[in-house]
C-alpha positions as CSV (number, residue, x, y, z in Angstrom):
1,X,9.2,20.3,-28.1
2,X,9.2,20.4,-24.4
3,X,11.0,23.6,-22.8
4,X,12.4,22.9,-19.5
5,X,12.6,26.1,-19.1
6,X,8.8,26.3,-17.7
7,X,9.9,23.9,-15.1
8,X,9.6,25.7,-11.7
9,X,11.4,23.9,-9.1
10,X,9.3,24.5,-5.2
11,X,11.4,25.1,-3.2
12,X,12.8,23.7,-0.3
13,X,11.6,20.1,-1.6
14,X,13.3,17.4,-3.4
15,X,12.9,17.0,-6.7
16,X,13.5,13.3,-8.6
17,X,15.0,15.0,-11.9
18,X,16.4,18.3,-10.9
19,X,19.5,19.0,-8.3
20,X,19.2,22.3,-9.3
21,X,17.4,24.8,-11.7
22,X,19.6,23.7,-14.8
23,X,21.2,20.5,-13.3
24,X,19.4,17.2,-14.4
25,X,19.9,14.1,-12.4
26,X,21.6,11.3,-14.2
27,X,19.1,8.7,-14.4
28,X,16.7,11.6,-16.4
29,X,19.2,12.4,-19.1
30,X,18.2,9.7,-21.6
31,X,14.3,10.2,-21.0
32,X,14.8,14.4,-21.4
33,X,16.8,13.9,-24.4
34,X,13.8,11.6,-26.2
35,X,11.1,14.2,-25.0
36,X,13.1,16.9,-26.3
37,X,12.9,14.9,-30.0
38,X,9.1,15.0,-29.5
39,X,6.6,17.5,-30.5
40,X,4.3,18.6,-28.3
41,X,1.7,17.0,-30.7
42,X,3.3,13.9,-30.2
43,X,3.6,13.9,-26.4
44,X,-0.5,15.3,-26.7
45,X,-1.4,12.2,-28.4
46,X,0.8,9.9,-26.2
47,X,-1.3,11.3,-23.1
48,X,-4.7,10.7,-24.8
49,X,-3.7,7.2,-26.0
50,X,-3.0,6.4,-22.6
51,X,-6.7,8.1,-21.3
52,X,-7.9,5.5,-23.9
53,X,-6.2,2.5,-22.9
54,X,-7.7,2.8,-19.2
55,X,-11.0,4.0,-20.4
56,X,-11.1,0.7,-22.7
57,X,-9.6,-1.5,-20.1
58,X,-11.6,-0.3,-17.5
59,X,-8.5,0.1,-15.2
60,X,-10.9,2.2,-12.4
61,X,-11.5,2.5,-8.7
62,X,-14.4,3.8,-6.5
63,X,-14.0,6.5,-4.7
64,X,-17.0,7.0,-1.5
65,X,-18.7,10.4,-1.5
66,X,-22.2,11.2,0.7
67,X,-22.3,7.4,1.1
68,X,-22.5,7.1,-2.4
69,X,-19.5,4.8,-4.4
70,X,-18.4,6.8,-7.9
71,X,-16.6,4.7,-10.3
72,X,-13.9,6.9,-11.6
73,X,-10.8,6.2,-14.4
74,X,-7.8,6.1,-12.5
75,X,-5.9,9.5,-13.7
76,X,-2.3,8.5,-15.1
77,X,0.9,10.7,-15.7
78,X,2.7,9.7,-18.8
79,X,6.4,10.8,-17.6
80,X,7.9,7.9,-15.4
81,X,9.2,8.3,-12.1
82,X,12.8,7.3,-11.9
83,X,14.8,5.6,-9.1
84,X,18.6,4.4,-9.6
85,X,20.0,0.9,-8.6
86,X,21.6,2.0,-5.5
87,X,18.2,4.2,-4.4
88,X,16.5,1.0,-4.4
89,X,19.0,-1.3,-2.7
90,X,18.2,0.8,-0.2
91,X,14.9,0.8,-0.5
92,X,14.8,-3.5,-0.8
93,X,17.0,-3.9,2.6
94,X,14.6,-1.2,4.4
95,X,11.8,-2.9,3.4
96,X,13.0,-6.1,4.2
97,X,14.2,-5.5,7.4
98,X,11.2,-3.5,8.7
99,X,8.6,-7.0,7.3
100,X,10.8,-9.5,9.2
101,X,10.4,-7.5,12.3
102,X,6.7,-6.8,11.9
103,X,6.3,-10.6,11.4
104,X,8.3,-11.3,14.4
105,X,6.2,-8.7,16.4
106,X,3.0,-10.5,14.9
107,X,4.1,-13.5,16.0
108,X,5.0,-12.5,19.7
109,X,2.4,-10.5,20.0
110,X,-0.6,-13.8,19.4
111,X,1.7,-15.9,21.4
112,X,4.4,-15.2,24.2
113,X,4.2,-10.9,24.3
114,X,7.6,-10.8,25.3
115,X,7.8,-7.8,23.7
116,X,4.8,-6.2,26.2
117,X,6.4,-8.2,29.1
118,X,9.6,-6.2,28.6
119,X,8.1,-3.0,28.7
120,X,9.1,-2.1,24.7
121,X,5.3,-1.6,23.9
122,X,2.7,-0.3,26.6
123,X,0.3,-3.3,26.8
124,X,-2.7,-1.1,26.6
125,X,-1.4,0.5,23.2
126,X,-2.2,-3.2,21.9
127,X,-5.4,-4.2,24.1
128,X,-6.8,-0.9,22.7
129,X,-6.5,-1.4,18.9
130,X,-9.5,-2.6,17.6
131,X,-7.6,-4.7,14.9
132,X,-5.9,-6.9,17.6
133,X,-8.2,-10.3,17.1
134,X,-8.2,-12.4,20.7
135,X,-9.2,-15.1,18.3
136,X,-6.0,-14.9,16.7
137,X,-4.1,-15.8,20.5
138,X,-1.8,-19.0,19.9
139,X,-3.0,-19.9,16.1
140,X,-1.0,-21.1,14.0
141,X,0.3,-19.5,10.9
142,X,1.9,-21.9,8.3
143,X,5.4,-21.4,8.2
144,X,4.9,-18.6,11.0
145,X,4.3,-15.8,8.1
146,X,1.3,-13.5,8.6
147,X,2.5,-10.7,6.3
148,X,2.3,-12.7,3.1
149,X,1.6,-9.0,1.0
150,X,2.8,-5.7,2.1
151,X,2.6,-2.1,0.7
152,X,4.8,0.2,2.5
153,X,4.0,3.9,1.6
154,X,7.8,5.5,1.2
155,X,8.3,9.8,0.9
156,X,11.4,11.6,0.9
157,X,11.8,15.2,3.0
158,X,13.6,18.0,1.5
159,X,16.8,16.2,1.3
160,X,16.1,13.0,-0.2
161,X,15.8,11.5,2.7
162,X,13.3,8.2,2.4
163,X,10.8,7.9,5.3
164,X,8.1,5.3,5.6
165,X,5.0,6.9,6.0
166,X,2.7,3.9,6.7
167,X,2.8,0.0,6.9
168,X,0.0,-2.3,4.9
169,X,-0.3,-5.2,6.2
170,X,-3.6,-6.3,5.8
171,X,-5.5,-5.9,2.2
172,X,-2.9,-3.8,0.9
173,X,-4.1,-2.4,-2.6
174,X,-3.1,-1.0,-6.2
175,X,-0.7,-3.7,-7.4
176,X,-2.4,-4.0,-10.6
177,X,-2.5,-0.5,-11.3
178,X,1.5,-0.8,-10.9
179,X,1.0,-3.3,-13.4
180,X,-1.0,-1.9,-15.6
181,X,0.9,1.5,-15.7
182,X,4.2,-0.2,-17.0
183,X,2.0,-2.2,-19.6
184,X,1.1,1.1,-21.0
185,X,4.2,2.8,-20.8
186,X,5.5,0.4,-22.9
187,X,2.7,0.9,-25.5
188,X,3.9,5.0,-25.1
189,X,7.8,4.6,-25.3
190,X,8.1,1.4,-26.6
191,X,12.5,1.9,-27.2
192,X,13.3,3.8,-23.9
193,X,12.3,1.4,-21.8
194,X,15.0,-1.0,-23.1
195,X,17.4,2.0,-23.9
196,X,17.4,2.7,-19.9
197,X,17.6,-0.5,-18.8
198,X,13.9,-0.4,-16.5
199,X,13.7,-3.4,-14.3
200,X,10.5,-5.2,-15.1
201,X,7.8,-5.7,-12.7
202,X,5.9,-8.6,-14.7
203,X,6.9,-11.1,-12.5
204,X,4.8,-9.9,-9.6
205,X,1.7,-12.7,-10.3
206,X,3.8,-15.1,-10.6
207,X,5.8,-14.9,-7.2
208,X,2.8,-14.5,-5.7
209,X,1.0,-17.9,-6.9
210,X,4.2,-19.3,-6.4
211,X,4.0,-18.4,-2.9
212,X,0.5,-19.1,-2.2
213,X,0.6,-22.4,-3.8
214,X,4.0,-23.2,-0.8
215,X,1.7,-22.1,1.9
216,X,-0.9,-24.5,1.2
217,X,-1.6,-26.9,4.3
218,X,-2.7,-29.9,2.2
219,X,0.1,-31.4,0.7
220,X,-0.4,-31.6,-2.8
221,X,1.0,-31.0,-6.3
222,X,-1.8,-28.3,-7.4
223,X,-3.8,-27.2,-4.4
224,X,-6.7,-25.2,-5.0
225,X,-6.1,-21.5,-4.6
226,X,-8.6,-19.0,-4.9
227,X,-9.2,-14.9,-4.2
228,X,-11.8,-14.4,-2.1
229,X,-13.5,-10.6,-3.4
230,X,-16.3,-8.6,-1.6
231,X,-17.8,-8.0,-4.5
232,X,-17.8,-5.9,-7.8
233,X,-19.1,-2.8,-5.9
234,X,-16.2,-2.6,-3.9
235,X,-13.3,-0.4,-4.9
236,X,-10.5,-2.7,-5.6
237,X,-12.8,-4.9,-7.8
238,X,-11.1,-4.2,-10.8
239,X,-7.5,-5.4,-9.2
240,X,-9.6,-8.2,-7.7
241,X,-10.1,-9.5,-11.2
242,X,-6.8,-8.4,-12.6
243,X,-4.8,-10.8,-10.0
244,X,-7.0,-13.8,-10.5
245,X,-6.8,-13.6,-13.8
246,X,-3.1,-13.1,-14.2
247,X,-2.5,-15.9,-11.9
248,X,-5.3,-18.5,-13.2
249,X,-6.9,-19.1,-9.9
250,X,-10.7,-19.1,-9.1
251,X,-12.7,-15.4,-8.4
252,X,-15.1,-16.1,-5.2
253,X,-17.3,-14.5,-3.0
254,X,-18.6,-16.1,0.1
255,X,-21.5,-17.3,-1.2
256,X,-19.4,-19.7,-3.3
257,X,-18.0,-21.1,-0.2
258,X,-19.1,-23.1,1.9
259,X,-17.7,-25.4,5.5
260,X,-17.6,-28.7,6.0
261,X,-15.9,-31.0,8.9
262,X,-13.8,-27.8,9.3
263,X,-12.4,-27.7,5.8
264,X,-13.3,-25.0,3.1
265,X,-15.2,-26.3,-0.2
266,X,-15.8,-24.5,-3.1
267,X,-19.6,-25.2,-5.3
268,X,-18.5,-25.7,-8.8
269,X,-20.4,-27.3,-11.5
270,X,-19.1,-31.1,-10.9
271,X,-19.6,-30.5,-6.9
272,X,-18.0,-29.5,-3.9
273,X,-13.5,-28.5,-4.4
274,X,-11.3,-28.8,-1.1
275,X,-9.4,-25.1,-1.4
276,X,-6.2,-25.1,0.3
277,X,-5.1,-21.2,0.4
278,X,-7.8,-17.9,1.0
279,X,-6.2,-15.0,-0.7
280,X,-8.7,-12.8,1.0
281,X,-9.4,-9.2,-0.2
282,X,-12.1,-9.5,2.9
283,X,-11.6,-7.7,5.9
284,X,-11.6,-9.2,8.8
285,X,-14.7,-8.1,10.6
286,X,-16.6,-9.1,7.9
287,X,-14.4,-12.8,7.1
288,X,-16.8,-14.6,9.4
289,X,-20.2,-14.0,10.5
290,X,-20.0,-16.8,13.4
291,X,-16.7,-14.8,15.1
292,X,-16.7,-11.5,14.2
293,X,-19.9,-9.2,13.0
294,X,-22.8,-11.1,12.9
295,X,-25.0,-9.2,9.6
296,X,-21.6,-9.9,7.3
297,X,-22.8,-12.2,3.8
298,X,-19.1,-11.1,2.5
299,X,-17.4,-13.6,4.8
300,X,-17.8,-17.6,5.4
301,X,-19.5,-18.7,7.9
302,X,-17.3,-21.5,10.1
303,X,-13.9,-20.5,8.0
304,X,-12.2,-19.3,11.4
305,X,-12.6,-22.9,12.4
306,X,-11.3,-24.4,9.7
307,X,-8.3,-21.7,10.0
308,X,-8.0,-22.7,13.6
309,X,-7.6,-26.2,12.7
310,X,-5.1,-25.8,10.3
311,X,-7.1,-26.9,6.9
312,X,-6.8,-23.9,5.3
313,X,-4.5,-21.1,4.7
314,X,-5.5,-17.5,4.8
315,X,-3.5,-14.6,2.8
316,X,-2.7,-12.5,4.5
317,X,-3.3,-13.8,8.4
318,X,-6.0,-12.4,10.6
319,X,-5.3,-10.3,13.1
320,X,-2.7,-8.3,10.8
321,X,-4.2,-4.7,11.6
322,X,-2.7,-4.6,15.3
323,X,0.7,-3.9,13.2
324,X,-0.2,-1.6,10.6
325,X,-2.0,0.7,13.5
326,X,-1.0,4.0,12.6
327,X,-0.3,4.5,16.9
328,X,1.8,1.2,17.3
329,X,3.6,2.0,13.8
330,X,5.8,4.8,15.7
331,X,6.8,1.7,17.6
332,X,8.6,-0.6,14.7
333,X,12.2,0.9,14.9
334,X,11.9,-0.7,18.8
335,X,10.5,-3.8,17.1
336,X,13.9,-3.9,14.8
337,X,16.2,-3.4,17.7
338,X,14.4,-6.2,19.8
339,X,14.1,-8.6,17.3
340,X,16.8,-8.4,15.2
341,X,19.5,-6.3,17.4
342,X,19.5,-3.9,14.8
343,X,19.5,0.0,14.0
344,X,16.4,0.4,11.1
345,X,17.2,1.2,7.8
346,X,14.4,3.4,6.5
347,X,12.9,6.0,9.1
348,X,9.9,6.5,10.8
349,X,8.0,10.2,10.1
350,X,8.1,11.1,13.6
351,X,4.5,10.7,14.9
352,X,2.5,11.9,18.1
353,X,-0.1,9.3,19.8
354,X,-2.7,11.6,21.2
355,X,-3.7,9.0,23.5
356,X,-0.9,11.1,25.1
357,X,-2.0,13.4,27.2
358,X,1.4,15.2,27.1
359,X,1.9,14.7,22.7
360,X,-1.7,15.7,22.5
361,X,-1.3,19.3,24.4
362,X,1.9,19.5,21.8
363,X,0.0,18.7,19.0
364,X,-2.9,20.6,19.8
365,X,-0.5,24.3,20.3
366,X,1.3,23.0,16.8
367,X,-2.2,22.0,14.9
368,X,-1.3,24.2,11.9
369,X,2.1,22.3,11.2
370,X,0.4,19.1,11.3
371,X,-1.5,16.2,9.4
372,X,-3.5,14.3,11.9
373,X,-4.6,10.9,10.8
374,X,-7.2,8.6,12.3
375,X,-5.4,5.0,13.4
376,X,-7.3,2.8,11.6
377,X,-8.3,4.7,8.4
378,X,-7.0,4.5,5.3
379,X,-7.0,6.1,1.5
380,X,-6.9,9.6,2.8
381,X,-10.1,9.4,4.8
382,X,-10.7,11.2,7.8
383,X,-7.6,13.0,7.6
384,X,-6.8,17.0,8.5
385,X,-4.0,18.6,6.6
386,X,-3.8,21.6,9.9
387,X,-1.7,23.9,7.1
388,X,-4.8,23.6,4.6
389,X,-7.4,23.9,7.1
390,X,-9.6,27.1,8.9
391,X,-9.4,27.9,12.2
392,X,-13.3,26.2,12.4
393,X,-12.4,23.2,11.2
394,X,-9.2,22.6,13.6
395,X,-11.3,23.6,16.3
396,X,-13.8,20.6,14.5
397,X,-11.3,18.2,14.8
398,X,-10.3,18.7,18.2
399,X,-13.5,18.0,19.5
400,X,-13.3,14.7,17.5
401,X,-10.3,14.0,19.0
402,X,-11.0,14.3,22.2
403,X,-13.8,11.7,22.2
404,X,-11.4,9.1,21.9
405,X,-7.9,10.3,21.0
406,X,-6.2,7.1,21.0
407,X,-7.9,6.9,18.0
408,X,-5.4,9.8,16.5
409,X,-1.8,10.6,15.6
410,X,0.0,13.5,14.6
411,X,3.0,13.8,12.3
412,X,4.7,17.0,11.0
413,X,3.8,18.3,7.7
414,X,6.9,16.7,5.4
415,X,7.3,18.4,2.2
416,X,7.4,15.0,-0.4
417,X,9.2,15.0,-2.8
418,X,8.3,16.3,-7.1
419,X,8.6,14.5,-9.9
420,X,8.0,16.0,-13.6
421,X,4.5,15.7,-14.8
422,X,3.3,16.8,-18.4
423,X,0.1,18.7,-17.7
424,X,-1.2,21.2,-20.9
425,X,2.0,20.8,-22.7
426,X,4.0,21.7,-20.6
427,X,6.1,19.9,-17.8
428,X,5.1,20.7,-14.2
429,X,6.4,19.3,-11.0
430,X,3.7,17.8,-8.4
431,X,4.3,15.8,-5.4
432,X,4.6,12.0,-5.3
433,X,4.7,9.2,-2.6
434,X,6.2,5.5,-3.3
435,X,4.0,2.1,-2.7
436,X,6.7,-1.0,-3.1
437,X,5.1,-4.3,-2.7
438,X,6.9,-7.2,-0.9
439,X,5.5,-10.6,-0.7
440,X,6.4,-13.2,2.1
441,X,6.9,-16.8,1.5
442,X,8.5,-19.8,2.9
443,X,11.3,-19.1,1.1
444,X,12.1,-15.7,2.0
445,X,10.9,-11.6,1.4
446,X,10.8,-10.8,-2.7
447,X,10.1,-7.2,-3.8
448,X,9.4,-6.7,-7.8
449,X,11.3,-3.7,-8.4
450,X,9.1,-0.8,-9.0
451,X,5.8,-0.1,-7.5
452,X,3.1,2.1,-7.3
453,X,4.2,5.9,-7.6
454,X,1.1,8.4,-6.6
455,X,1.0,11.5,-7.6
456,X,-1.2,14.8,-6.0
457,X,-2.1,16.5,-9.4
458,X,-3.3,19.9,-7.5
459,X,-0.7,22.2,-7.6
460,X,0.4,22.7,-4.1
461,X,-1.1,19.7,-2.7
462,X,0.5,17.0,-0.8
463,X,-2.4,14.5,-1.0
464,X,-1.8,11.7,-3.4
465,X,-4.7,9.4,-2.2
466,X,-6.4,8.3,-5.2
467,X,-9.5,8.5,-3.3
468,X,-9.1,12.5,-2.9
469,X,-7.9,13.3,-6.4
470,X,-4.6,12.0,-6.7
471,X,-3.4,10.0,-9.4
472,X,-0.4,7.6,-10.3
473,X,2.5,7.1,-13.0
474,X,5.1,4.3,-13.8
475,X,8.0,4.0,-11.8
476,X,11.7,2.9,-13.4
477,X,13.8,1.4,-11.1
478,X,17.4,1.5,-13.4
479,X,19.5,-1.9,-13.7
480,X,22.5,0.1,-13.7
């Protein structure tokens, strides 16, 4: 039977069951009482069921180490992380708010720049960012949507505050695992999950073809969607062939598509399909060889032209990256207040652009209380955790920083919050971050309730990348 009595709040931190050292949280109290009616032998099995379940569904990602891609099961946490109904009503109108304003800025920002013209973002902030596309100036976007799929990383500080740590606007990944996690929780605790009333998150494929299918520029009853992958040696591949199967549409790589008269065609066995709608998992410098890098066989060569011309739609839009830049992100509270006259919702982890000479000597003095991150990395990559790191390799860093340190930002060290985790029979608490995805249609912003909830597994650690040993768990969001 499991003995809270092992379970060693950190302190200073926030902890999803615990208010205090013998106070459980509400929305726990039903999932505590069913572990407490397990053995430990039970719970043991439980855990290695659900080791076998992603072993046998080869639910895995890559991780890159020496230039070298390891294929690795995705490590999963069998004790759900729980958020209430009002938590995530919260949550939903942040999230909401902060993607209509990032579309708005998207918008502007390939067309009129008021916002630049008005002094609310310094133009060269924007002409510097390596993901803002000239090829993207006055294109149209069907329906004006660019963000059609976001992930927006969520912590909370010490007092349960939420904070958005990063916007994903471009290829954002790790849906399926989200997916896949609640599958197998419901092989694992097949009553509680009705017994506390879990939202589902099931309908997630569906909204999204749904979506796709509105978006498509030919007017038609069934246009032809399909998912455009790099590949099966890239990371996400397994999430590549999760979505296309759960929403029936084609798996391609470029070389099954091919341009002509400015439309895209895909070779099948009976001859050349029109397709309608791109959802690319393709970045964009490698989308097409003709505009962007030249040695790219992921992309299609010609498909900016039949983007440009307005025979094809492409999930989500070029150009995206010039919003999700970890420098212009400290900018999107502004972006609410000038497009939509009003205060955010969900805060911004104040950040330091070290393309500042004046935040840079700051952050340079305060190195040790910081976690620098590169602008345009993601997964945990490039990254320096100053409270983890030697003297050496701060004084490393610096020198990389100052070869180009707009290419840098600085943000305080925030605690993240714990959740339970069931490690060697025994329930531990380790730190855990919050991916909710929202997709963008014509018909407005829809967020499945749940998402993806990382966790660090290294006691002590605060990175939940699964890229640098983190791992994940189901996340609950309560009806009631």
């Amino acid at each position: 039977m499991i003995n809270l009595n092992n379970y060693q709040n950190v302190s200073n931190t926030w902890d999803e069951m615990y208010i205090s050292d013998d106070n459980l949280r509400t929305q726990y109290h039903k999932i505590i009482s069913y572990l407490g009616r397990e053995s430990i032998s039970d719970l043991n099995k439980k855990e290695e069921l659900a080791k076998r379940l992603f072993m046998s569904q080869g639910i895995t990602f890559t991780v890159y180490d020496s230039g070298e891609g390891i294929e690795k099961i995705f490590p999963f946490d069998i004790i759900p992380r729980v958020i209430t109904s009002s938590e995530w009503l919260f949550i939903e109108k942040g999230i909401k708010q902060r993607l209509r304003a990032l579309n708005l800025f998207l918008k502007d920002v390939y067309s009129n720049q008021f916002i630049i013209k008005d002094k609310v973002i310094p133009p060269a902030l924007i002409y510097s960012c390596p993901h803002f596309l000239r090829e993207m100036y006055q294109l149209n976007v069907p329906h004006d949507i660019y963000i059609h799929i976001a992930g927006i990383d969520l912590i909370r500080d010490y007092d349960g505050t939420f904070y958005v740590l990063e916007d994903n606007l471009r290829t954002p990944s790790g849906v399926s695992y989200m997916l896949e996690n609640r599958e197998i929780t419901k092989r694992l605790f097949p009553d509680l999950i009705p017994q506390c009333k879990v939202r589902s998150v099931t309908e997630y494929p569906s909204i999204l073809y749904k979506n796709l299918q509105a978006l498509s520029p030919r007017p038609v009853s069934n246009p032809t969607i399909v998912l455009l992958s790099p590949g099966m040696y890239n990371s996400a591949y397994y999430e590549h062939t999760t979505l296309a199967r759960l929403m029936g549409v084609e798996l391609v790589e470029g070389r099954d598509l091919v341009i002509r008269d400015q439309k895209v065609f895909m070779k099948t066995t009976t001859g050349l399909q029109q397709v309608d709608v791109i959802y690319r998992r393709v970045d964009d410098d490698y989308i097409d060889p003709l505009v962007f890098n030249p040695n790219s066989v992921l992309g299609v060569a010609g498909l900016m032209s039949a983007y440009r011309k307005g025979n094809v739609a492409i999930i989500n839009a070029v150009g995206n990256g010039v919003a999700d830049d970890k420098a212009v992100y400290s900018y999107v509270p502004d972006m609410i207040r000038y497009y939509l006259n009003e205060e955010p919702l969900l805060k911004n982890v104040p950040t330091f652009s070290l393309g500042n000479p004046d935040e840079k000597e700051y952050v340079f003095e305060n190195m040790h209380k910081m976690v620098i991150k590169k602008t345009n990395e993601s997964g945990g990559y490039g990254m320096l955790m100053g409270h983890a790191a030697s003297e050496q390799e701060i004084e490393a860093y610096k020198k990389e920083i100052l070869k180009d340190p707009r290419n840098f930002i600085a943000q305080p060290t925030i605690s993240l919050s714990t959740a339970p985790c069931y490690m060697d029979g025994i329930l531990q608490p380790r730190r855990v971050d919050l991916r909710p995805y929202a997709l963008y249609g014509p018909e407005g912003i829809s967020i499945v309730p749940g998402g993806l909830t990382r966790v660090a597994l290294k006691e002590g650690s605060l990175v939940v990348n699964s890229s640098q040993g983190g791992g994940s768990k189901d996340t609950w969001v309560l009806s009631s």
